[in-house]
N, C-alpha and C positions, 0 to 999 in steps of 0.2 A: 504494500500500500504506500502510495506517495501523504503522506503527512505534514500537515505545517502545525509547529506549537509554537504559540502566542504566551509570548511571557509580558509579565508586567515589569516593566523596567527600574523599579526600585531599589532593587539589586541585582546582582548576578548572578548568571546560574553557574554552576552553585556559588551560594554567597561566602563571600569570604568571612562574615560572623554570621549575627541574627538574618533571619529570613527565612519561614517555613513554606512559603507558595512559590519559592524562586528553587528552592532544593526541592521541593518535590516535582517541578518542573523538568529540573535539570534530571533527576532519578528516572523518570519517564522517558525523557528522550531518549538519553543511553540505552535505558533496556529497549526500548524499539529500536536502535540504530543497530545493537548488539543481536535482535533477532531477525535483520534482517531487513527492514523498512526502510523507505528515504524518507529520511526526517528532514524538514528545514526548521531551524529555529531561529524563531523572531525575539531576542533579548539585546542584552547592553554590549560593547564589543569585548567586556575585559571578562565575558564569559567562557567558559572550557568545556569545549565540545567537541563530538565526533560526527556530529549532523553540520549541517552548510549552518552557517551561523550569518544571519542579515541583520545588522546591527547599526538601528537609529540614532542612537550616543555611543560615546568611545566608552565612559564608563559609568557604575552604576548612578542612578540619578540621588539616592541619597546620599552618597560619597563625594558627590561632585557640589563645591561651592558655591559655582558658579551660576548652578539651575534655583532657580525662586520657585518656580512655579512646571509642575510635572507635566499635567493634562497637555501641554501643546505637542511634546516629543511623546505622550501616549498617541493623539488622533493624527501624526505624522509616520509614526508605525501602522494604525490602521488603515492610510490609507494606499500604503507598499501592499499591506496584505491582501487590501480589496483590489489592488491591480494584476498579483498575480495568482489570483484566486484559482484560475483556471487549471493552474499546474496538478490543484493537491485532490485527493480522492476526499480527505476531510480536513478542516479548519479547526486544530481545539486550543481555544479558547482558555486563558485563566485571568484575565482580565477585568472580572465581575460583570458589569454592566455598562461601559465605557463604549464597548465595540457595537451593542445592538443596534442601533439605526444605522450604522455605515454597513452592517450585512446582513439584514433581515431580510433583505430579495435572494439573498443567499444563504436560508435558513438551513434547510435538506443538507446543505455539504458541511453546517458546523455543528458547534456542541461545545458546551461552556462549561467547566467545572466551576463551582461556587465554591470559594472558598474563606468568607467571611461568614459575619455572622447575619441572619436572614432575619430576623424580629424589629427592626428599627420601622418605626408604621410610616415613612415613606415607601419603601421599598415595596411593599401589597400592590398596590397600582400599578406604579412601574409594571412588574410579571405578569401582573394583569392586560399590560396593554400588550406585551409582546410576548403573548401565552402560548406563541405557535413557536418559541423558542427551542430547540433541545435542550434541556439542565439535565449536570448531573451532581447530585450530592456528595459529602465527604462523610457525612453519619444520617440515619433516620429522622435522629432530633432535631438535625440542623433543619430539616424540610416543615417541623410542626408550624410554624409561624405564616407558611406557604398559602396562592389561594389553590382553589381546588383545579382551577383549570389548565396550570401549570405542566409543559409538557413533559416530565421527566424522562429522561432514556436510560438512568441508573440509577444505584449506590455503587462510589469506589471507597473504598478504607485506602488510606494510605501505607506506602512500601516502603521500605530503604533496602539498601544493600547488604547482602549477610554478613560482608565483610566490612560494613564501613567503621564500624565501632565494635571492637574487642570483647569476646563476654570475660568477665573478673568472677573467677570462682568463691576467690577468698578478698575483699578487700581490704587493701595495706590501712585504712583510716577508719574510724569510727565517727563518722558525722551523717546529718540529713542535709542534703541539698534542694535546694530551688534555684531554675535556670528561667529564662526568658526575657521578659518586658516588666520592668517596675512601671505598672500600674494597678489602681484601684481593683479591676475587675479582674486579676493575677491573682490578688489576695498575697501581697508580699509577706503583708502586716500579721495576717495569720500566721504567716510560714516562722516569722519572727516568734510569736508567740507560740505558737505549738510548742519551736525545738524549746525557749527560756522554759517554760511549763515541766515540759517533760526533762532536762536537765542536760538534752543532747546539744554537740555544738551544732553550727549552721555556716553552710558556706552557699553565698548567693552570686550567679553568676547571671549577668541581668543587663539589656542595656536602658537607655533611660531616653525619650523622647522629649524636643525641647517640652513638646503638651504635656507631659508630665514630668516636667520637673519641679515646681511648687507642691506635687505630691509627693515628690523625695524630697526634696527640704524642709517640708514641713512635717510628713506624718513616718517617715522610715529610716532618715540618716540621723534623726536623734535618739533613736530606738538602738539604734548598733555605732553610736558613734565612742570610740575607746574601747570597747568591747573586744575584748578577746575571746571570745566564745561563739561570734561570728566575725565572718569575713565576707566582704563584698569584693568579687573579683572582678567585676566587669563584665564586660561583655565578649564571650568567648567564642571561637569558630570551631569547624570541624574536628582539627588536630587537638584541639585539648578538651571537646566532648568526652571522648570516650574515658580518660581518669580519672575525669570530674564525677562521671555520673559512674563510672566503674567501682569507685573505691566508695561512693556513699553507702549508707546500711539503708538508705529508702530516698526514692523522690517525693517533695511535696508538692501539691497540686491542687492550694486550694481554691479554686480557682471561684467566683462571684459571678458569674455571667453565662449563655448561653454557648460554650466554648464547641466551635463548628467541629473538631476534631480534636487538636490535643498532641501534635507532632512530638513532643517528648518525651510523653506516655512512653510510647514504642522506642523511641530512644535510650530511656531506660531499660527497660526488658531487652532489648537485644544486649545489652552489657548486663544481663542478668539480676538487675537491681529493681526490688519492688518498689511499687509507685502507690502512696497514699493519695487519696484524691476524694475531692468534696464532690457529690452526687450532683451533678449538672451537666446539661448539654449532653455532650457524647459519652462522658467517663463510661456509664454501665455499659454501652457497648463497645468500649475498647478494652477496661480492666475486668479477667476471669476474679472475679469476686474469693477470696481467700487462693487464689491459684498465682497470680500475678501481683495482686495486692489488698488492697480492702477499699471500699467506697463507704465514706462517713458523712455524716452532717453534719457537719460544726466543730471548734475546736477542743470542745468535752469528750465527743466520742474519736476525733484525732488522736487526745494522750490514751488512751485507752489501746487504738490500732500500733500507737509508735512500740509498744512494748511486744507486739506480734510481731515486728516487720522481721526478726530474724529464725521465726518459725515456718517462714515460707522458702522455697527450694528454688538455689539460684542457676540450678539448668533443667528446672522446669520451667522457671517462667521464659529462660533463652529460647527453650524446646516453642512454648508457644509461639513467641514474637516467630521463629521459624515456621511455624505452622499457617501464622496468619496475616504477618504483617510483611512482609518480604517486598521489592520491588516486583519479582516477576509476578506474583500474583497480582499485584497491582496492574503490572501492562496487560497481561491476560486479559484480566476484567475490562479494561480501558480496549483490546483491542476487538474484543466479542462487540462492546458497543458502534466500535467504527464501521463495525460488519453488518450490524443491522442496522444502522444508517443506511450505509451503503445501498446494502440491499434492497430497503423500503424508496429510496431513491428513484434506484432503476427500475422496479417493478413499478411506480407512480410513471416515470417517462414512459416506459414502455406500454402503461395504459390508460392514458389521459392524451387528450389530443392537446398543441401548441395552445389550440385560442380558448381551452378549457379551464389550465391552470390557472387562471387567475378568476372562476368565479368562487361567490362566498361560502365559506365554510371549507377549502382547499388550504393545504397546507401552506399555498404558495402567497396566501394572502396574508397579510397583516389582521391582526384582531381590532385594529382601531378602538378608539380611546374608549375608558368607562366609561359606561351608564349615568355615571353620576359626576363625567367632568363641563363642566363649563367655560365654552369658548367666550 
């Protein structure tokens, strides 16, 4: 299959620190390029790839000082992709919702993975109006907030590489870690309080947006400021992932929000490290409940789980993330979807005449606006 994947250029694929939609991007392409597909990849130029790389910035746009403002170099990538449309058998899309009106006439050849979060009450409408979209999700709960007419053409869980990160049998260190974005809906503050609570240390490796940075100065770096019982290490990439979360005796995860999937979840477990996690969004369906980790509610029943975390088995939880979380499962899944695109494609060409497609209720139309909007 000829392939185009649409990255969003925030960072790079893969990122050189933070960035969970750019690595999982990047993870994708490979395994497709690696079974066999011509992939083009549409990201930033300082990205590493084995697909043809078409690259609107030299690098990535949050690394680069010089960009104020992102959206113009996103809808000048869009509009390379709508001119060489023709090349690809499918379009996939991880762009959110930036790209739909430049390729709604070219619905049937794409497909969009969503991969924020879907409950924000502008976004109903929106889906709404471009309902003849293909979405695919990244968990079932991220879809609750959806409306009904939405065209879904999956669920993918997210993959990584069996080898990207190390599994740690025994680790060298006895601490709990928390990795990601200091922000509110992260629940850092938790993470702080759990380990002081429970009496373990804490090492946070996090980076910090200017939008949140009056929530780190005001409500977390006086919480750990002189503390020697935690450590804030910043913001870390690939290469020191896997120590990090290797040598911890558990991840925290308590996360506040609708969390669409949960990338370090699996990060964890493939280095064999259980992953405590506050019941929201996707947790139940990514952590095997007492197999992987524990799913709690609040930081009462957290000190409770911290004292389990070393009663769970650290190459069984490896054993799973291999079972379920893997890239090639993930292309698989992602490539059965391009197939029945595809298919439903050809089979709509091959029996619908030219001057039919476009009457109403046909895939090839637009939904035009709700019911309830006013021009």
């Amino acid at each position: 299959m000829k392939i185009a994947q649409i990255s969003p250029l925030v960072e790079s694929c893969p990122p050189t620190l933070y960035g969970g939609t750019e690595r999982i991007v990047s993870y994708l392409t490979e395994a497709l390029v690696a079974d066999g597909h011509e992939v083009t990849l549409f990201a930033t130029g300082d990205s590493v790839t084995d697909a043809e790389l078409v690259a609107p910035h030299d690098v990535a746009l949050r690394l680069d000082p010089a960009v104020k403002d992102q959206l113009p170099h996103q809808l000048m990538m869009l509009d390379e992709v709508k001119r060489r449309a023709e090349e690809f058998d499918i379009l996939h899309f991880h762009t959110e919702l930036t790209h739909f009106p430049v390729v709604r006439e070219m619905s049937r050849r794409s497909v969009t993975t969503l991969h924020n979060r879907l409950d924000l009450p502008d976004l109903k409408p929106f889906y709404e109006f471009f309902s003849e979209m293909p979405l695919v999700s990244i968990s079932y709960s991220q879809r609750a907030p959806m409306p009904d007419q939405v065209n879904w053409a999956g669920n993918v869980y997210h993959g990584l590489p069996k080898d990207v990160l190390p599994f740690t049998a025994k680790p060298k260190e006895r601490y709990l870690a928390f990795i990601g974005r200091i922000a509110p809906e992260k629940g850092p503050d938790k993470a702080v309080e759990i380990a002081t609570r429970s009496g373990m240390p804490l090492k946070i490796a996090a980076k910090i947006d200017a939008a949140d940075r009056s929530y780190w100065d005001e409500a977390i770096q006086p919480q750990i400021a002189g503390r020697k019982d935690i450590q804030f290490v910043g913001e870390i990439g690939e290469a020191e992932k896997g120590e990090f979360l290797g040598n911890a005796c558990g991840l925290l995860f308590p996360i506040e929000w609708p969390e669409p999937f949960g990338l370090v979840m699996i990060e964890a477990m493939a280095c064999g490290t259980p992953v405590l996690a506050f019941d929201a969004g996707s947790v139940r369906e990514v952590i095997d409940e007492g197999r992987t980790g524990f799913v709690v509610n609040g930081v009462e029943e957290s000190l409770a789980a911290v004292r389990r975390l070393d009663s769970l088995d650290r190459k069984t939880i490896r054993e799973t993330f291999e079972r379920r979380f893997t890239v090639e499962r993930m292309m698989r899944d992602y490539v059965e979807i391009y197939q029945k695109l595809l298919d439903q494609r050809r089979a709509t060409s091959a029996s619908i005449p030219m001057s039919a497609t476009a009457r109403k209720g046909s895939a090839a139309e637009p939904a035009g606006f709700p019911s309830n909007w006013r021009g």
